[in-house]
N, C-alpha and C positions, 0 to 999 in steps of 0.2 A: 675473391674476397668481397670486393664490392657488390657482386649478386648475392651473398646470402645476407649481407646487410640490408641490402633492397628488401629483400624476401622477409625478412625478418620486421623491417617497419611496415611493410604492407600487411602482415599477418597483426601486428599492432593497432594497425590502422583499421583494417576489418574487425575486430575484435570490439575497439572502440566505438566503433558505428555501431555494432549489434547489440552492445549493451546500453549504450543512447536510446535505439531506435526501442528496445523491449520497455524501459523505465517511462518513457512518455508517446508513445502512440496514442495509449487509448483515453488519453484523460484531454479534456476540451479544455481544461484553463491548465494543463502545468499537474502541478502539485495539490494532493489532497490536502484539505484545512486541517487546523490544528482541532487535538480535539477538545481544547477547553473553549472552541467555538463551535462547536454543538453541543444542543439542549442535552438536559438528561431527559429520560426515558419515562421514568417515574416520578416526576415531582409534580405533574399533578394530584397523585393519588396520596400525599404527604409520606410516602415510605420515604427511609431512610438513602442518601443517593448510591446506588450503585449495588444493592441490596439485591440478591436472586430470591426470583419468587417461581415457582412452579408454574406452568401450563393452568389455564381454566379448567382442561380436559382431562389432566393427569389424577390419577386417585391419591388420595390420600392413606396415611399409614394408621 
């Protein structure tokens, strides 16, 4: 009894670790920012925020 309870936190335990390890490897501080801490995209060009505008390259209708 006591070995499938062993077995069974250690499959817990591995589980926990690989879902730790997948969420923050690859990021050098942690967590990504939020996003109302970056810029928008187009407020230089006075468009409206968050507005899709087509490719330079795409044709037009």
């Amino acid at each position: 009894m006591w070995l499938i309870v062993l077995e069974a936190v250690g499959a817990l335990a591995l589980f926990l670790f690989l879902m730790w390890w997948t969420m923050f490897s690859g990021r050098a501080k942690g967590e990504l920012p939020e996003v109302s801490e970056a810029a928008p995209e187009n407020s230089k060009d006075g468009d409206e925020a968050g507005a899709a505008r087509p490719p330079a390259s795409a044709p037009g209708p």
